[in-house]
N, C-alpha and C positions, 0 to 999 in steps of 0.2 A: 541488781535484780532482787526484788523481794521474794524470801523463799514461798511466803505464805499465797503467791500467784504464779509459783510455774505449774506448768505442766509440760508431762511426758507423752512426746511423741516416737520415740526409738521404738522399732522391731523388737523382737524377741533376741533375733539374734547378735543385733549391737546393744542391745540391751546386759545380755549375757557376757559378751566381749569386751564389755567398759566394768564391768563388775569383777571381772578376771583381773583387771590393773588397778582394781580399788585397794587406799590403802585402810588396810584392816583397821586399827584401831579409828581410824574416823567412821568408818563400818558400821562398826559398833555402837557407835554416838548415835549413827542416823538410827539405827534399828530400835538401838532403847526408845530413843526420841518416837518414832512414826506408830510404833505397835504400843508406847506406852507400857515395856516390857522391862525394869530394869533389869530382869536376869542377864539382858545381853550384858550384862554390866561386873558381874559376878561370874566364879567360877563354873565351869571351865574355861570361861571367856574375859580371863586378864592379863591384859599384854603385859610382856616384859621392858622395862626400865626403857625410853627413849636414850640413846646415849649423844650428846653433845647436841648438834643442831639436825642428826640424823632422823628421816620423819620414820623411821621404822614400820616400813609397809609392812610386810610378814606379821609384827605383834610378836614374832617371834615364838609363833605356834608351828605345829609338825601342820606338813600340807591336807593332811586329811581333816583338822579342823580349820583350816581356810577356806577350802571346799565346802566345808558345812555352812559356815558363816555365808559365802559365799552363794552359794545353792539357798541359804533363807533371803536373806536377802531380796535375790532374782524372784523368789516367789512370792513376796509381799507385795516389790514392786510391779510386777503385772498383774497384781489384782487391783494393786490400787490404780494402775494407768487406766485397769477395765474398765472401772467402777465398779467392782465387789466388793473392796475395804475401803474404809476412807479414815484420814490418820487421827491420830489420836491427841488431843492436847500438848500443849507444848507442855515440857517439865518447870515444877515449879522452881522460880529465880534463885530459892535459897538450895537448891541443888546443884548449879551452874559450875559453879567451881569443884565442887567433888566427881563430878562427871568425867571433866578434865583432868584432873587429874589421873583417874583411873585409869584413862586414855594413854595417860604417858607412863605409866609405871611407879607414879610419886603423888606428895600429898601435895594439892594446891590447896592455900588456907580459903574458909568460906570468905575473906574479907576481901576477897576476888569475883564474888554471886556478883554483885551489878553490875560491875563494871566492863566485865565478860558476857552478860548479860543483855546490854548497849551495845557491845560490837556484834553480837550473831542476831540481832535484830527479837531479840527475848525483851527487852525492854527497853526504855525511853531517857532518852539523852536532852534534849532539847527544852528551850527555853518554849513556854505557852503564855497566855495572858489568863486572868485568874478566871474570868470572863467571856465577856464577847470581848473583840478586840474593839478597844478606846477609841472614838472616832479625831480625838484630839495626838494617835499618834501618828499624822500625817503630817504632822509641825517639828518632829524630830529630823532635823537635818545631818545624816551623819555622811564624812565622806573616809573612805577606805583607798589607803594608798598600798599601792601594789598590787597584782592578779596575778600571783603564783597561787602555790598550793594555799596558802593560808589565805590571799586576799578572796580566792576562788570560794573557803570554808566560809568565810565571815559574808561576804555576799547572799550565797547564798540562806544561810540563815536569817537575816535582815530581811531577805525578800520574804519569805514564809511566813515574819510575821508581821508582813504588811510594811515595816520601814522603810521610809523612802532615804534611798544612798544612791552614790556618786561613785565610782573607784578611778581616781587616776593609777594609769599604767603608762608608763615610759617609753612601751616598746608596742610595736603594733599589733600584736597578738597576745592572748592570755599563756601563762605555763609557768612564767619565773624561770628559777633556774632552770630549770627543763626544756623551756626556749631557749637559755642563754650556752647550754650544756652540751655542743652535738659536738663535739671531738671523737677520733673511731674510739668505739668497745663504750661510749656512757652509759651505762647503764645502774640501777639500783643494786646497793649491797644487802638491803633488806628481802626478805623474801614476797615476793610479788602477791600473795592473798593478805600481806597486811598492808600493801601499799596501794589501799584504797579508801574513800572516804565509808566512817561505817552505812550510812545513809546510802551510800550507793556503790555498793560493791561491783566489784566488773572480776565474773565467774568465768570470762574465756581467756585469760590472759594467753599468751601464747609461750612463755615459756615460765619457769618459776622463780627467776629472774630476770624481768624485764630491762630492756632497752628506753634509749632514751626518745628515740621514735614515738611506739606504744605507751610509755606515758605521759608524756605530750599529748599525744591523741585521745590518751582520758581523760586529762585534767579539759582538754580543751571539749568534747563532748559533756564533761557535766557543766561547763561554765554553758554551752550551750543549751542545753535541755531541760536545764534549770532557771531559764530566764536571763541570766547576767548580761548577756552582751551590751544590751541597748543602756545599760546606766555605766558604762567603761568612756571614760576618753582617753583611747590608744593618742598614743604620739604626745604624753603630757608627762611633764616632769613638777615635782612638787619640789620647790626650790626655798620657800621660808612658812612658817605657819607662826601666828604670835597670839595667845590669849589675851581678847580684849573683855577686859574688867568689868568697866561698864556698861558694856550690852551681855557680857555672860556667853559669849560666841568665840570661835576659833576664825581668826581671819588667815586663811592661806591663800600664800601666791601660786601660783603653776603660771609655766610658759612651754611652748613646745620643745620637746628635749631634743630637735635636730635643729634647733636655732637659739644657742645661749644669747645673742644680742637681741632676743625678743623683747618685747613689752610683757610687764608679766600683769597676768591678771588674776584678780583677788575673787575666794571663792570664802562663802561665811557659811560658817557650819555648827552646828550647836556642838559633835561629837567628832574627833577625831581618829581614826584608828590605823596606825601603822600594820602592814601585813609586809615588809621589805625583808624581816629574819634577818640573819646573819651573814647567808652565804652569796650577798649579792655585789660585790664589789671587789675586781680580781687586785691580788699583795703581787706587787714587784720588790724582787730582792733590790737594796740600793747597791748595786754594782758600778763599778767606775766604767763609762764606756757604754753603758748599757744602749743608749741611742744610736751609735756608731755601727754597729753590727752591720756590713754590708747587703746580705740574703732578710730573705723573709723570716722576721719575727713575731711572733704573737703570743699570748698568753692561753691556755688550754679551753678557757672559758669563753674567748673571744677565737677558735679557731676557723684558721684561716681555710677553705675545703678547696680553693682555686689554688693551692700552691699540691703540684704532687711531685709527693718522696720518693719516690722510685729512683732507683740508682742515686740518690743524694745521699751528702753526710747530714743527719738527723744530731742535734742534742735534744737531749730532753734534761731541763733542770728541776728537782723534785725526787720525789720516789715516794709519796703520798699516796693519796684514793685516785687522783683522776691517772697520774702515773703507772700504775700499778694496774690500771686498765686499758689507757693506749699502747703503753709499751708492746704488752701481747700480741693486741693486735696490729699493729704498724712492724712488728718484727718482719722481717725476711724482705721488703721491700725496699728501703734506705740500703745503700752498699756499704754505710757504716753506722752503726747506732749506738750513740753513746751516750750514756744516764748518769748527772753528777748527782751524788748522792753525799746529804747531810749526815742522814744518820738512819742504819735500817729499819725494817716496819716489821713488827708481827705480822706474821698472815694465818689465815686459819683456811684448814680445805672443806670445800662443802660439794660434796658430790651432785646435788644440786642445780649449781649453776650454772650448768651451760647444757642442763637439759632442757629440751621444749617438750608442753605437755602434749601427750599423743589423744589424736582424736575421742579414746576410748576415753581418757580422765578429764576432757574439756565436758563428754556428755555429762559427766556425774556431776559436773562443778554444776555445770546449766540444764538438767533436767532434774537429779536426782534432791528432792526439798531436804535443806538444811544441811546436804553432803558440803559446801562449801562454804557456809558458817563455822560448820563444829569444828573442819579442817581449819579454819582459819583462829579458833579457839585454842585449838592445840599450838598452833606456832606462836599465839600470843606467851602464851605461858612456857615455850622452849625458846622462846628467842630474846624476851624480855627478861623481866623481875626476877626468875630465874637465878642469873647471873650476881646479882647486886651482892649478895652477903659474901661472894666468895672477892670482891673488890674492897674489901676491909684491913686496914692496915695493924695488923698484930704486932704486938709492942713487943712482947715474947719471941716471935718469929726467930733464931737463929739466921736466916742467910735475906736482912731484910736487901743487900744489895740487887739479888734477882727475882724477887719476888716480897709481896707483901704477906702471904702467908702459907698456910702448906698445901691448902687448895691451888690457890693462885700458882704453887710451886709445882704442881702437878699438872695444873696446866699448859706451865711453859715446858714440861718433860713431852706433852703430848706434841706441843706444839714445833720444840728441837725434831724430835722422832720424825713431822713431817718434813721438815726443813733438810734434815741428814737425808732422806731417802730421797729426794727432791732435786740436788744435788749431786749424787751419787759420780763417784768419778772427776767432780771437778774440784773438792775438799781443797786441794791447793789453792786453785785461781780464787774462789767464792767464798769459803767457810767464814774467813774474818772479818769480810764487807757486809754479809749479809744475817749475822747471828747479832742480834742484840743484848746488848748489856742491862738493857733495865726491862723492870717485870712488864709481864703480858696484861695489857687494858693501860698503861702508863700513858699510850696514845694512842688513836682513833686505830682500832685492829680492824687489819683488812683482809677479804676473802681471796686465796689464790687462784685466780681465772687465767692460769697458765705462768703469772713472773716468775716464777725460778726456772720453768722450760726455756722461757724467752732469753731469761742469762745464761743459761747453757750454746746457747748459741753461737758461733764463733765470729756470725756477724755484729755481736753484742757486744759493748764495755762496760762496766760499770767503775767509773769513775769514785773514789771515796776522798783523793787530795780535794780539799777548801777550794772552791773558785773566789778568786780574789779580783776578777775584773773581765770587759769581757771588751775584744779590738774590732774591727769590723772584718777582722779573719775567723773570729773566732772566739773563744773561752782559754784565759788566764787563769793556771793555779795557784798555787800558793808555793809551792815547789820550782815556780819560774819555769814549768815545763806549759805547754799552750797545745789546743787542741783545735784544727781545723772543722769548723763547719760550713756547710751549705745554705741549712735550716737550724734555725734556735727555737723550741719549745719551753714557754715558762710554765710546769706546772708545780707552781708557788704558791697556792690556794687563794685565802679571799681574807680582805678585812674583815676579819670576824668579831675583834674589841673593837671593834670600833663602828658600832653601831648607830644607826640612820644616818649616818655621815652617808653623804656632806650635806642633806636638808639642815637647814638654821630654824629651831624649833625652840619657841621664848615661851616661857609659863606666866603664871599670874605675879611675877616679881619683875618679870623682864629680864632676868636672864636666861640662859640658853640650855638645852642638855650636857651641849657640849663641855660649857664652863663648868656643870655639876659631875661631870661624869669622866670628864678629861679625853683622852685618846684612847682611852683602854681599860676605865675601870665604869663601866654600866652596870648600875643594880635598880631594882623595882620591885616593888609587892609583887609575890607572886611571880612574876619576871613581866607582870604584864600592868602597871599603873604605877604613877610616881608622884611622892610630893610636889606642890610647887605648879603643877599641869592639871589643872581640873579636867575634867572630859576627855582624857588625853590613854588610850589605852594599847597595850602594846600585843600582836599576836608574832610568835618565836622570838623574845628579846630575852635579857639575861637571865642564865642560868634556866633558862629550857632546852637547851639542843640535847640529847641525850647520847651517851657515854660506853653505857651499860648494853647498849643492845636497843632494840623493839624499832618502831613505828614514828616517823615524828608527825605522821599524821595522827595517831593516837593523841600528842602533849597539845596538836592544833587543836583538835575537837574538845579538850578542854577547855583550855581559854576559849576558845569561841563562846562554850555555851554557857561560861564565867562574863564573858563580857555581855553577852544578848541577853541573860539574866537581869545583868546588872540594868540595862536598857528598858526590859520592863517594869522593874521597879522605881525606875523614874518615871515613866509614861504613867505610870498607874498611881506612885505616891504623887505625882506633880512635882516631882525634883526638876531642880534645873540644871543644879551642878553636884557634881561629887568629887572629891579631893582625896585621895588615901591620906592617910593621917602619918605627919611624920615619923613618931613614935613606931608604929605600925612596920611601915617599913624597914626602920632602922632595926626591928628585934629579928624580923623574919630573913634580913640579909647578915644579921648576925649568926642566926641559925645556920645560916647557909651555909657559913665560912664552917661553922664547927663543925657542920657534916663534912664537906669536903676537907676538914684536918685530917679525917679518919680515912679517905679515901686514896685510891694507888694514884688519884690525877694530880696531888702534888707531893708526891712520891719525889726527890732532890737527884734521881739518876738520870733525868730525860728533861728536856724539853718539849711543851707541845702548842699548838695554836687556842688551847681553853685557856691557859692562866695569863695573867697581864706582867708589867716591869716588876712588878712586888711580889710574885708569886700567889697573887689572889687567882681563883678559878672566877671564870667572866661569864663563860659560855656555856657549861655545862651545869643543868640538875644535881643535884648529890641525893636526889629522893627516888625510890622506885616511884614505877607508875602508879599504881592503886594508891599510892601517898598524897602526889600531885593530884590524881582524880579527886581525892576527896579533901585536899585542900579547896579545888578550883569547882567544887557542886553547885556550892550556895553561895554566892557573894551576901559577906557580913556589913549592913549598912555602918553598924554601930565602929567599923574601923574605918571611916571617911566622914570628912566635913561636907557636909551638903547644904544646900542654900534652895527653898523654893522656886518653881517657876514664876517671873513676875507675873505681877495680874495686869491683865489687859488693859489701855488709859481708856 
């Protein structure tokens, strides 16, 4: 919804009644914002310090200056629904980030004004043509493999400005993982105002974290409303793509992906753009036996919704993100449920999560101009960047075995304190299974959406002996002891090193990614263009998933509008091809490595699914966002070999 076109239609008195559950420091935002007042901004009216990922509705003012805020508020906004007032300018850009900050009780630096800016819809993100648009870019053939979130981003931008593209998608509907994802409880660990494109926010979410249902239904509403459907061939798998030389084109095969003995047919494309990311391809443990298992088996990603648990014996192998959210909920149902567990997970509790927004905070999101921006401004800056400095490894640190430094060491004080209270009474059974040994962010930390309720449970096990094989009764320890199931759940995540596998994709040498990159160590400019692949660009590949916290649609919307950049500077200089330059990449992945030296993600206490056999980080950023953003603004021609369009015979 764009703020700058709603309007208010509420009463007086749901008007009044949605403003009573407003949270105040966004309040605030809108009121500077609509009267052009910053006093609201100033004392008496500065909230106190956000603490953790808490959105601190109060501001942490006595009720009688909430009431006030409150009470102005109500009376702006009915005059401006009357037409009495009408608003006032937006605030200038290089205010955007002070704003925000004052919101949260802390300094956000100005080098946060654009980019904060772009997501509340204050300014502009997107690739333009310098011009009218080129009548010669009709002849840019690019095709976009994938339609999840990122093929859905890169589409739609291509359509807007005028490129004509192709997206094969595997599966017969758009969503990606979000299709692939319906196991009980999927749902988003980010919080739901950031988990939308900024270009098209969706202001009624229904809780403020969403399910896997609702975003499915978004992702698949903007692919819809945005034009994409008609240039998708559902049912199509992209099986080799090879850069031919001398025509300057990418020749990809595709054949239909519910018949590998098909004939594959070749599609020629001047640009090719992967949108597949990391999370698309589910990891099977190599366990001995793993086929044999007699009952229904499936992986979390692939689950199975015709088999039901009720009164069966449930494993579930994992204790990860999707784990850590079916467990909960599939509790009480299974007569036995039992969780083998690797090694435990941080959790963090976010009061949050398992509320849905009430009628009253839906209106402010979708009537009230700019209430659902600013609000979505503040959680960029509590839930992102935020974070990053306190994930810094101190060489100094005294106790580097539990932490990386004494932030980080405070963290894990906060985050024991939930764990012990959480717990309570079961210290015996639980304490040693479920308290981890190495510091907090070492691996992907996850929000508690009831797992430690769920292991208090009596109909719960948690499993910590080694599964070393698995019979068709059952799961094999290490201990020689064996565990009866019914039902086997793998939730083992995904090939995440091992990226575009198993597409066979040949660059201008004729070898493959594969042969450059092996099984597990993927690098690229940027995480998005590689030697060796002219026209060849990547959206969520190495070293973008993010670590720290935030949005990964935020890291999408970059690359997208790095790559669409880069697109019109070919249409417009008459490039044909462009090449990142090897030099280029090889300094920028060298960078990479020496940020993540510094970083808790290769921290020698854990294991996790970012770093490869050598201990390189594969998958993950080592840059806050505002770093990446302003890596990925401008594509620099001068770090690629490019070669003109041929002239016509």
């Amino acid at each position: 919804m764009d703020p700058h076109q709603i309007r208010m239609t509420a009463g007086d008195d749901s008007l009044r009644e949605a403003l009573d559950s407003a949270n105040i420091p966004t309040l605030l935002l809108v009121l500077a914002h609509l009267t052009g007042d910053r006093a609201w901004l100033a004392e008496p009216y500065l909230p106190s310090r956000s603490i953790a990922t808490d959105d601190n509705d109060t501001a942490g003012f006595p009720e009688e200056l909430q009431a006030h805020v409150r009470d102005e508020a109500f009376a702006f906004l009915r005059a401006w629904r009357d037409g009495r007032v009408t608003l006032a300018d937006p605030p200038p850009v290089d205010d955007v980030a002070a704003r925000v900050g004052i919101s949260c009780g802390e300094n956000v630096p100005p080098e946060y004004d654009i980019s904060m800016a772009e997501e509340a819809g204050l300014a502009d993100r997107d690739a333009h043509w310098t011009a009218q648009p080129p009548a010669h870019r009709d002849d840019l053939r690019v095709v976009v493999v994938g339609a999840g979130e990122g093929g859905i981003c890169t589409a739609v931008k291509l359509g807007e400005l005028g490129i004509d593209y192709t997206v094969i998608e595997r599966h017969d509907a758009v969503g990606g993982i979000w299709l692939e994802n319906g196991y009980p409880g999927a749902g988003v660990d980010t919080a739901s105002a950031l988990y939308s494109f900024s270009w098209a926010q969706k202001p009624d979410w229904s809780r403020y974290f969403a399910k896997q249902p609702e975003i499915l239904g978004y992702l698949q509403d903007v692919a819809r409303t945005h034009g994409m459907l008609p240039h998708v061939r559902f049912g199509t798998e992209l099986v080799a793509a090879r850069w031919d030389t001398d025509e300057s084109v990418w020749r990809i095969g595709v054949r239909p992906a519910a018949d590998p003995d098909a004939p594959v047919e070749e599609i020629v494309a001047d640009v090719l753009i992967s949108a597949v990311g990391q999370l698309n391809r589910p990891a099977y443990p190599a366990l001995p036996g793993l086929d044999t298992f007699a009952g229904p088996m499936f992986h979390s990603a692939r689950w199975d919704s015709s088999v039901d648990l009720a009164g069966k014996r449930v494993g579930v192998v994992g204790t990860g993100a999707s784990a850590m959210q079916i467990v909960p909920t599939i509790a009480g149902a299974p007569s036995r449920l039992t969780i083998f567990q690797r090694s435990p997970q941080w959790t963090i509790p976010n009061g949050n999560y398992h509320r849905e927004l009430t009628p009253q905070t839906r209106l402010l999101m979708e009537q009230v101009p700019w209430y659902a921006s600013w609000y979505r401004l503040r959680l960029m800056w509590i839930y992102q960047d935020k974070l990053h400095a306190t994930l810094r490894r101190d060489p100094e640190w005294e106790h580097p075995d539990r932490a990386v430094n004494a932030v980080n060491d405070r963290h894990r004080s906060f985050f024991v304190q939930h764990l012990q209270k959480e717990i309570a009474g079961h210290e015996d059974r639980l304490l040693d299974k479920v308290l981890p040994t190495y510091p907090p962010y070492g691996k992907r930390m996850l929000i508690d959406n009831g797992w430690f309720a769920a292991l208090r449970r009596d109909d719960v096990d948690l499993v910590t002996e080694k599964v070393t094989a698995v019979d068709e009764k059952g799961v094999v320890l290490a201990d020689g002891s064996r565990v009866d199931l019914d039902v086997l759940v793998m939730a083992t995540g995904f090939q995440s090193r091992r990226m575009l596998s198993p597409m066979d994709i040949r660059g201008r040498s004729g070898r493959s990614l594969r042969e450059i990159w092996g099984d597990d160590d993927a690098h690229a400019h940027l995480g998005i263009t590689v030697p060796d692949f002219p026209n060849l660009f990547l959206v969520y590949g190495p070293n973008t998933n993010l670590g720290h916290g935030g949005s990964v649609i935020f890291h999408t919307e970059c690359q997208v509008s790095y790559i669409t950049k880069m697109l019109v500077k070919m249409v417009e200089g008459k490039i044909g091809t462009v090449e990142v330059r090897p030099e280029v990449c090889d300094d920028y992945n060298r960078r990479v490595d020496e940020a993540h030296a510094e970083l808790v993600w290769t921290h020698p206490g854990m294991t996790n699914w970012y770093r490869n056999a050598a201990g390189r980080v594969v998958t993950n950023s080592p840059w806050r966002l505002v770093d990446y953003w302003e890596m990925t603004r401008e594509p620099d021609l001068s770090e690629f070999e490019t070669t003109p369009v041929p002239a016509p015979l």
